[in-house]
N, C-alpha and C positions, 0 to 999 in steps of 0.2 A: 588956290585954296581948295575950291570946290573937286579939282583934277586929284588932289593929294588926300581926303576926304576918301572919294571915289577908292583911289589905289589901295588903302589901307583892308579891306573886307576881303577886296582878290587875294590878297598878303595871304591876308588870314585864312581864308577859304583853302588857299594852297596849301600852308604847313597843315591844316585839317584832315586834308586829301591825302598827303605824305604820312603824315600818323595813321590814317585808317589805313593804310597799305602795307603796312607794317603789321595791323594787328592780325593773329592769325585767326582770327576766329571770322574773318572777312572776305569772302570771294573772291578771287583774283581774277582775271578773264583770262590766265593762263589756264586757271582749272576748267572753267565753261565755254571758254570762247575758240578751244579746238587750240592746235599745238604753235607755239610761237618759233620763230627762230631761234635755235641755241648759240648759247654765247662756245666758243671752241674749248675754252677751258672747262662746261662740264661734261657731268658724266654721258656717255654714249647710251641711249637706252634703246628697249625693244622699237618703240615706233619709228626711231629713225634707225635702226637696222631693215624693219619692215620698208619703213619708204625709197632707202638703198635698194634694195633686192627689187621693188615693182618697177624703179629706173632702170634697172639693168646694170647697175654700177658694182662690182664684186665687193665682197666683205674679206675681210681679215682677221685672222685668227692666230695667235702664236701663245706656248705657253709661258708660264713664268711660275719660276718656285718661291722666291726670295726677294728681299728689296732691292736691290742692285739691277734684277733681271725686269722687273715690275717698270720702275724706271724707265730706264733704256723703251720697252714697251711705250710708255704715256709718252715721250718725248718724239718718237718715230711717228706719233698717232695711229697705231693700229686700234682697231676697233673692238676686239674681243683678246680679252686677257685669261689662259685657260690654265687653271691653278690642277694640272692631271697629275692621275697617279703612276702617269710614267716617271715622276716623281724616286719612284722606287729605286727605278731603275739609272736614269740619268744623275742623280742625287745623291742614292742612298746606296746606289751599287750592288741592289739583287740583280737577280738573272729573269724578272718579271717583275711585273704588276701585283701581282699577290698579296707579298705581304706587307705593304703599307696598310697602316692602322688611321681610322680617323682621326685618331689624337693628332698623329704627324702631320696630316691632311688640314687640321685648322691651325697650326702652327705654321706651316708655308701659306695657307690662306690669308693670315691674320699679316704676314709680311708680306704679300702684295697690294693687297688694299692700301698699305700705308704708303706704297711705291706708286700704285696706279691708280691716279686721278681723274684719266681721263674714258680709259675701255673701261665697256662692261667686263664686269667680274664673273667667271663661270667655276665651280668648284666639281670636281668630279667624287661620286659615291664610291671609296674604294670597295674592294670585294670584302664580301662579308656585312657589307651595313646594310645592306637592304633586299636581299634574297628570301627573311626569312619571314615575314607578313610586312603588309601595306602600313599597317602600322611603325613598323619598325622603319622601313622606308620613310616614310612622313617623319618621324622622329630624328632620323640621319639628315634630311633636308634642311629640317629646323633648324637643328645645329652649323649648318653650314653657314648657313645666313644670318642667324644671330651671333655664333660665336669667330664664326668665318669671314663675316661681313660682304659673302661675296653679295650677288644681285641674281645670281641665277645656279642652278645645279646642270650635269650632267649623266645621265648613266647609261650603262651596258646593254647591247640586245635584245633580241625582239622574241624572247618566249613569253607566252600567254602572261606568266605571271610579273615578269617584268614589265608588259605592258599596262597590264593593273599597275604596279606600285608606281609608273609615271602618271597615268590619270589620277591616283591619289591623291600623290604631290602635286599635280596641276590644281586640284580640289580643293588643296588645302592654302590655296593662294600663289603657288613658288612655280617661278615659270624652269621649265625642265627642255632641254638639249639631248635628244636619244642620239644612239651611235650604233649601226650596221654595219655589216659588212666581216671586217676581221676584227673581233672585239677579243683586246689583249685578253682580258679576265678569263674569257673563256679556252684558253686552251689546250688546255686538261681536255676539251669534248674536242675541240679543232682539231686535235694533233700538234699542235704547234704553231707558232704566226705565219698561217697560210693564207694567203690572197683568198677571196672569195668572190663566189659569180661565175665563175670560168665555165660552168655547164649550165644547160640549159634550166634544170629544176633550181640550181643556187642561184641565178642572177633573178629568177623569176622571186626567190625568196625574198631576195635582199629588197627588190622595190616592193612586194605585198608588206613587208617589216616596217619600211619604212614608211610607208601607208598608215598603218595601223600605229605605228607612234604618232602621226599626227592626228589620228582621229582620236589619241588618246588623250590631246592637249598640247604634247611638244611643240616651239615656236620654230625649231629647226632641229635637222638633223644630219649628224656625221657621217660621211661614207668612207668606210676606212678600206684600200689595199681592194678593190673590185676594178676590172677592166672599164674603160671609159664610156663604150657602148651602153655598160649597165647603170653605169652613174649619170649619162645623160637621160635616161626611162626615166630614173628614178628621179631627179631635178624636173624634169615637164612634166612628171605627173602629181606631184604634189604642190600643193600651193605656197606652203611655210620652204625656207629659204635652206639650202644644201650645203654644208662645207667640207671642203673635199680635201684626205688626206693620201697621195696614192692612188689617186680615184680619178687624174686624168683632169684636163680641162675645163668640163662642162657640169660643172657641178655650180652653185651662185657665189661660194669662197672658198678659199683655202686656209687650213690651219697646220703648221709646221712647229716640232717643239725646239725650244730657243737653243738647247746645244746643237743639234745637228747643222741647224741652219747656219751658226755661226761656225763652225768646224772646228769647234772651243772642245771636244776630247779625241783625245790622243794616246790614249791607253792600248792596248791589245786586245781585249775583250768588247772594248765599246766599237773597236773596226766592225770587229769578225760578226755584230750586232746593227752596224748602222746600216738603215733602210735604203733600197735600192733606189725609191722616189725621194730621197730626200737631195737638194741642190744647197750646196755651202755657195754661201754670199761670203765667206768670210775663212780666213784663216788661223781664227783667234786662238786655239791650242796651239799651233809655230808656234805665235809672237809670246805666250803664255812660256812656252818652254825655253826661248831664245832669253826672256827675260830672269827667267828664275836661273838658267844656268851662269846668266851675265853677273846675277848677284850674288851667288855661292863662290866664284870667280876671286869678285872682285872682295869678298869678307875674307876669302881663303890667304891674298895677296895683302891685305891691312892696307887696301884700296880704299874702303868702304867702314864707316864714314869719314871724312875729311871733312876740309874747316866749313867747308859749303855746310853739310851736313851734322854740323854741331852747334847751333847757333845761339845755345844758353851761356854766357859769359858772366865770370868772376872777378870781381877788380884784382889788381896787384895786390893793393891794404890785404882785405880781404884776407884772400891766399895765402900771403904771410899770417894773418889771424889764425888763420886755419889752420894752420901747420904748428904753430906752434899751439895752439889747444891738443894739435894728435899728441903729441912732443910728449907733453902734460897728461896724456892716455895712455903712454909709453906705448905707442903704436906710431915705432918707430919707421920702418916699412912702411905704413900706410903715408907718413907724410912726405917719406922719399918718393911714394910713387907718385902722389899730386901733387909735388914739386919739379919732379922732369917731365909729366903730363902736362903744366902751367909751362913750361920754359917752351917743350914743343910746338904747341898751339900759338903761341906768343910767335914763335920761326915761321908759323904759316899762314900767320895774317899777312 
């Protein structure tokens, strides 16, 4: 009596315990009590990318435009999901970067967020959103993450004033990912998608840039198409964490965009286009072609579909109703043809 007495308070105490847990207006010792173990289903965040990088354990990075690609991402467990505006070009089928619009930019964002549950979401500022004041940059950011949903921004090079509009952005709450080295956007002043670093004043460039994005706030930064020598400077001289496209080894990750790696185009322009560091894992443009051609084939031949592939069935009754309502429509023809169409079907079960 006295034991069941006793038990009744713990009872209670505990759903107590379990409801103030719940209320959000209640401190959890996840928020105070420093970072817990994550459960694998959620989201990736900066502190365990940071704690990745201090172990020496490489990060991942691949991009994704759309839900299907996003997916595929979350299920692999890569770590960074990079919504870029190479976009344009693997996608949308310019000859560049350029001219993707933001509009486009949070429409392929807003479709991988829904795909990718488990990497951080990184959204890249197409050209033209944020060149033209700090303000305007902070403004493009916003949007990326409210209407983009990503968790983080990306942008272009290291002149003066693009260094401002990422401390802005850093300023203004949004954690930002700079990119050195061969930055698409710019090569109208490159010349063209040239490697960078290769001399002495350009490699010295690329690590003082990438320097200076991290003093600007950046949590990491991209080294795109620079000899390896200069991608390892620029990795042990900075503290925040390197991922390296093109850039060799010795950078803290790699980020590869999702067609090239999987060898998913097959066009003639996107050859004459694909990057010298890129490594196919895969040869999903073949099996892409081997299939569309199997199926044009087999629709051409009245292959395709068979009974397998017809599986809404009509009773006999039915059929007969049917036919005689067309009868009664004086759509004569039409009930001849669902009357030898029903007879067929019937031969192929």
């Amino acid at each position: 009596m006295a034991s069941s007495l006793i038990s009744k308070p713990h009872k209670a105490l505990s759903l107590l315990s379990t409801a103030v847990r719940c209320m959000s207006n209640i401190p959890e010792n996840a928020v105070y009590g420093g970072p817990k173990p994550q459960n694998p289903n959620q989201r990736v965040t900066l502190t365990q990318l940071r704690q990745k990088h201090r172990k020496g354990e490489p990060i991942t990075m691949v991009t994704a435009y759309d839900y299907p690609s996003a997916v595929h991402l979350n299920n692999a467990g890569i770590d960074i999901a990079l919504v870029g505006d190479s976009a344009s070009m693997v996608v949308h089928g310019h000859d560049t970067t350029l001219p993707i619009t933001v509009d486009q930019m949070l429409v392929h964002c807003r479709a991988v967020a829904r795909g990718a549950k488990r990497p951080l979401l990184v959204g890249d500022l197409p050209f033209g959103s944020y060149e033209s004041s700090t303000q305007q940059a902070v403004d493009t950011a916003v949007r990326i993450l409210k209407e983009g949903e990503m968790d983080a921004i990306k942008l272009e090079g290291g002149s003066p004033s693009r260094i401002t509009a990422a401390k802005a952005i850093v300023d203004a709450g949004i954690a930002v990912i700079g990119h050195v080295g061969l930055t698409p956007q710019a090569i109208s002043v490159l010349g063209g998608f040239r490697p960078q670093g290769k001399n002495v004043v350009s490699a010295v460039k690329v690590v003082e840039t990438a320097m200076a994005l991290q003093e600007a706030g950046c949590f990491s930064v991209v080294l795109e198409c620079v000899p390896p020598p200069v991608a390892a400077a620029a990795t042990s001289a900075l503290k925040i964490f390197t991922i390296g496209i093109g850039a060799g080894p010795y950078c803290s990750g790699q980020v590869l965009v999702y067609h090239d790696l999987l060898g998913m185009m097959q066009h003639p322009h996107h050859a004459k286009v694909t990057p010298k560091f890129c490594k196919q894992y895969g040869q999903i443009g073949e099996a892409i072609n081997k299939a569309l051609t199997e199926y044009k084939e087999e629709v051409t031949k009245g292959l395709f579909p068979g009974p397998a592939h017809s599986p809404y069935k009509i009773s006999g009754d039915d059929v007969d109703g049917f036919l005689k309502e067309l009868q009664k429509l004086g759509l004569d023809e039409a009930a001849s043809a669902a009357a030898e169409a029903a007879e067929k079907m019937e031969m192929t079960k």
